[in-house]
RODO-2510 file (C-alpha; in nm, 4 decimals, decimal comma):
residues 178
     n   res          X          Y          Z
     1     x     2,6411    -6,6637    -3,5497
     2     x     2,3427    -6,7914    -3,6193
     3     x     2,0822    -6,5628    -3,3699
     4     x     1,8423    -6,4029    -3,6147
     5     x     1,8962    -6,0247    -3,7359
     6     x     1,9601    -5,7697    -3,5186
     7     x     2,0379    -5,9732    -3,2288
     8     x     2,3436    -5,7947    -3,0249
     9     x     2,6667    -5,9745    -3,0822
    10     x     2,8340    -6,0781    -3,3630
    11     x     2,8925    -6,4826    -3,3223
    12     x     3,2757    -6,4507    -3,4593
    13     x     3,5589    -6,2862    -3,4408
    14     x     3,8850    -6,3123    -3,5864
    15     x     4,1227    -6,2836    -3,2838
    16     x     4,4836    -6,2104    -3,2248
    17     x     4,6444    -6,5191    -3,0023
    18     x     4,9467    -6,3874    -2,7513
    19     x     5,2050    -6,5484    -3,0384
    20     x     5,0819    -6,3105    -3,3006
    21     x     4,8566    -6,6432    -3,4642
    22     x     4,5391    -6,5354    -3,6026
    23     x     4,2797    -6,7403    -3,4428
    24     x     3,8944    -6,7553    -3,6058
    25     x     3,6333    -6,8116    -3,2968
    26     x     3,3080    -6,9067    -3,3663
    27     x     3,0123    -6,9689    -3,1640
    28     x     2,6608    -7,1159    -3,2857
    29     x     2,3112    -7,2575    -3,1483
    30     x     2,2138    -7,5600    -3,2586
    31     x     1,8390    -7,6137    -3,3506
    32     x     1,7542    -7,9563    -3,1909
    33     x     1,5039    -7,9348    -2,9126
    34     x     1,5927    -7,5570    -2,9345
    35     x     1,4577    -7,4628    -3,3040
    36     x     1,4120    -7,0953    -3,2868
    37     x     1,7820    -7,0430    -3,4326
    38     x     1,9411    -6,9766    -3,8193
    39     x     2,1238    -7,3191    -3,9836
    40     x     2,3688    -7,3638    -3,7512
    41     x     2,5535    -7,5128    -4,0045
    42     x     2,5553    -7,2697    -4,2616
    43     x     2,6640    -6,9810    -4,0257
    44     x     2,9687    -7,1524    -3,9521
    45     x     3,0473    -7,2284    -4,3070
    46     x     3,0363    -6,8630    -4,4287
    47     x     3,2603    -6,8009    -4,1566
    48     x     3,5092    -7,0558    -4,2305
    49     x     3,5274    -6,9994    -4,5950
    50     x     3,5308    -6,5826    -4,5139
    51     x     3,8653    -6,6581    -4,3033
    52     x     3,9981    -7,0483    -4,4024
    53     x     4,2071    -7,1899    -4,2084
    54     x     4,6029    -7,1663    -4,3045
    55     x     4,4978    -6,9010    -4,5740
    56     x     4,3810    -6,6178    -4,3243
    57     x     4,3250    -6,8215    -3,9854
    58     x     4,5996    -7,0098    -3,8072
    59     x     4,3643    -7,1829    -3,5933
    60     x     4,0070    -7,2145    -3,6025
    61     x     3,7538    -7,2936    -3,2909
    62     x     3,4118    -7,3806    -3,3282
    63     x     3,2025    -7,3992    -2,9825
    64     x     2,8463    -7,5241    -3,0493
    65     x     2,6264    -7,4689    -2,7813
    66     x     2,3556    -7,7485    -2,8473
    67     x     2,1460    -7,9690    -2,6848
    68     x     2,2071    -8,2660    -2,8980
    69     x     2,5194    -8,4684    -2,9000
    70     x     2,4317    -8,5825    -3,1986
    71     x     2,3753    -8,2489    -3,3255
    72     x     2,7474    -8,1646    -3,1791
    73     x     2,9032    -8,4739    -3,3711
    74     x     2,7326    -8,3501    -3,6638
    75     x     2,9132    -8,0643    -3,6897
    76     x     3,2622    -8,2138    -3,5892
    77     x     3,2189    -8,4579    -3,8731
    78     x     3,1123    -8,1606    -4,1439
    79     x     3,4118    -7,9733    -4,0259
    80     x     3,6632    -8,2403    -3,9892
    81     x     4,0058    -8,1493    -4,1472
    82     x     3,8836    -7,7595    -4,1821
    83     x     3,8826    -7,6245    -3,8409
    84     x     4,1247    -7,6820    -3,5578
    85     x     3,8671    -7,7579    -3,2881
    86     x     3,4973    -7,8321    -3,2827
    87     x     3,3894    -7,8385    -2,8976
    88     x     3,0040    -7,8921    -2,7708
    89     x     2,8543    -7,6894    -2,4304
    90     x     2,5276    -7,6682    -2,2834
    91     x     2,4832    -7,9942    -2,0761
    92     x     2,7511    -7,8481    -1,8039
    93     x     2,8576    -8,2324    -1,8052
    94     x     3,2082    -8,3323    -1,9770
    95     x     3,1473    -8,6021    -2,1911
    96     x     3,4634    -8,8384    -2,2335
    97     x     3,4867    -8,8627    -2,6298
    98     x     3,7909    -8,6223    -2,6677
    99     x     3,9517    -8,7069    -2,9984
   100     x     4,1329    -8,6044    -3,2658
   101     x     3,9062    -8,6618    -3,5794
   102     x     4,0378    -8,8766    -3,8719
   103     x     4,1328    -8,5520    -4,0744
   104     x     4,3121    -8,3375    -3,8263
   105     x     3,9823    -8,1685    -3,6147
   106     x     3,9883    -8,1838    -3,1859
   107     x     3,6486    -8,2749    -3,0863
   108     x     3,4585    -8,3076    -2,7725
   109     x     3,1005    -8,3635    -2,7865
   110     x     3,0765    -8,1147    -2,4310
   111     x     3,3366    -7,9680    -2,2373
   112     x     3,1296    -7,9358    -1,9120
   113     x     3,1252    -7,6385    -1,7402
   114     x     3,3322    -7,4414    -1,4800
   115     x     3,1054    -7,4246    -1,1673
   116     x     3,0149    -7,6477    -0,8556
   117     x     2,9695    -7,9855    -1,0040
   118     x     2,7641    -8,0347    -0,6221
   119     x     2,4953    -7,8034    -0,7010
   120     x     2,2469    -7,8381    -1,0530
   121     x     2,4194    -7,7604    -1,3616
   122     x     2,6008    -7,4934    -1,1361
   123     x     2,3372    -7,3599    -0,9329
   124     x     2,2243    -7,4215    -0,5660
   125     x     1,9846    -7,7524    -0,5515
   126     x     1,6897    -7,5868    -0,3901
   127     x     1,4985    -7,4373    -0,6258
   128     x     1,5486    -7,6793    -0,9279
   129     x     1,4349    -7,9804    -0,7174
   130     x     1,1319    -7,7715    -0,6023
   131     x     1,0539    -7,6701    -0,9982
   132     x     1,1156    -8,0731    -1,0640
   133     x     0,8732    -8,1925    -0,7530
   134     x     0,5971    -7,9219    -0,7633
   135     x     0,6251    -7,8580    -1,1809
   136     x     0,5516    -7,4934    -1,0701
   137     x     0,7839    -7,2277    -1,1393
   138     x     0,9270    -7,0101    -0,8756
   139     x     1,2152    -6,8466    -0,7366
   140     x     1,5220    -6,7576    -0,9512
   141     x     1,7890    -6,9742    -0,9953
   142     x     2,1540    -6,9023    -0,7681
   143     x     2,4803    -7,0083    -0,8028
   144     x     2,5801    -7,3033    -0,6114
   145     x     2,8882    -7,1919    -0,3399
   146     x     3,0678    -7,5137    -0,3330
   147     x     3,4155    -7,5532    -0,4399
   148     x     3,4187    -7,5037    -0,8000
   149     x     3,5529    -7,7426    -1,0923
   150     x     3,6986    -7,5307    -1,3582
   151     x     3,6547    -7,8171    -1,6793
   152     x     3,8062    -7,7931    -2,0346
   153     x     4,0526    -7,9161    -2,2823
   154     x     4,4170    -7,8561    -2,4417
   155     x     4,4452    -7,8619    -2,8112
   156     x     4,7589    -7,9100    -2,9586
   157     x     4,8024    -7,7435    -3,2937
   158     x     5,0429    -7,7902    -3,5869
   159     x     5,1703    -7,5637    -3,8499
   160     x     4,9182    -7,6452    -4,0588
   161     x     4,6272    -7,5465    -3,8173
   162     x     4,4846    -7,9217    -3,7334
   163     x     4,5030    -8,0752    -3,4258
   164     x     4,7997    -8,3073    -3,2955
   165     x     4,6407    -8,3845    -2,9596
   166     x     4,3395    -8,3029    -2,7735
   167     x     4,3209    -8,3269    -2,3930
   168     x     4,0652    -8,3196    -2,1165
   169     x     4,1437    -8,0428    -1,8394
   170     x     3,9589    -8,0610    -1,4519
   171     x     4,0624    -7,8354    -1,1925
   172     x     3,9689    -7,8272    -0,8608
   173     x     3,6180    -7,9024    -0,7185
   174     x     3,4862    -8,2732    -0,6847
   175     x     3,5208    -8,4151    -1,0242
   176     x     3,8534    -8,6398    -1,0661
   177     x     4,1417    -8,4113    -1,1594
   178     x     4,3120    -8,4510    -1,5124
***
């Protein structure tokens, strides 16, 4: 959402679910350590207000992809009791903090990623330990081929469009099952 104008993509979409729910996704940068981005939290409150949630959404997901936890807790807080789920990415490592917020949002300050949790943030170990030892750059980046973890969550959703429960999901891979 928050990519300056004229970037390709649109940031949100308003989504129909298999059950016929109307579900608002929305996906933002944060700025911390990666500044070149819009208000991150502006973008996602003209969405939100544009489609709010039991009015025209049923549910409402929020991914920001941010390098910050705080940055990511941030934004769970400002949306708390307003959005179904606010989940963090970019670190490729789960963080154990799922929760249900005190007014009704899911949060998890990263859900990880679904790749080979043996390789570097996905990718074969070669080349990033050669980039970290030699501070030269080099060869492009492959995917690890290791078994993969596929990581994520289950929200549970009420009527009104909050969250009941919020669990952590690992499948497969080397990183204890859920």
């Amino acid at each position: 959402m928050n990519y300056p104008a004229g970037t390709p993509g649109r940031g949100a979409a308003l989504v129909e679910a298999k059950n016929g729910a109307q579900v608002l996704v929305v996906n933002v940068m944060g700025r911390v350590f990666m500044d070149a981005m819009d208000d991150p939290f502006a973008a996602v409150e003209r969405e939100v207000e544009a489609a709010p949630l039991g009015r025209v959404a049923d549910a409402i997901v929020v991914d920001i992809h941010a390098e910050a936890t705080s940055e990511k807790q941030v934004m769970g807080h400002v949306l708390d009791g307003r959005v179904s789920l606010v989940v963090g990415t970019h670190t490729h490592v789960p963080t154990a903090d799922h929760r249900v917020l005190s007014r009704g949002t899911a949060f998890q300050t990263d859900v990880g990623m679904c790749g080979d949790y043996d390789g570097v943030i996905g990718m074969d170990r070669a080349e990033p330990l050669r980039r970290m030892r030699e501070k030269t750059p080099g060869g492009k980046f492959e995917p690890a081929g290791g078994p993969a973890t596929l990581s994520g969550i289950i929200v549970d959703i009420g009527a009104d469009g909050l969250a009941t429960a919020v669990t952590p999901l690992r499948v497969g891979g080397v990183l204890a099952p859920t």
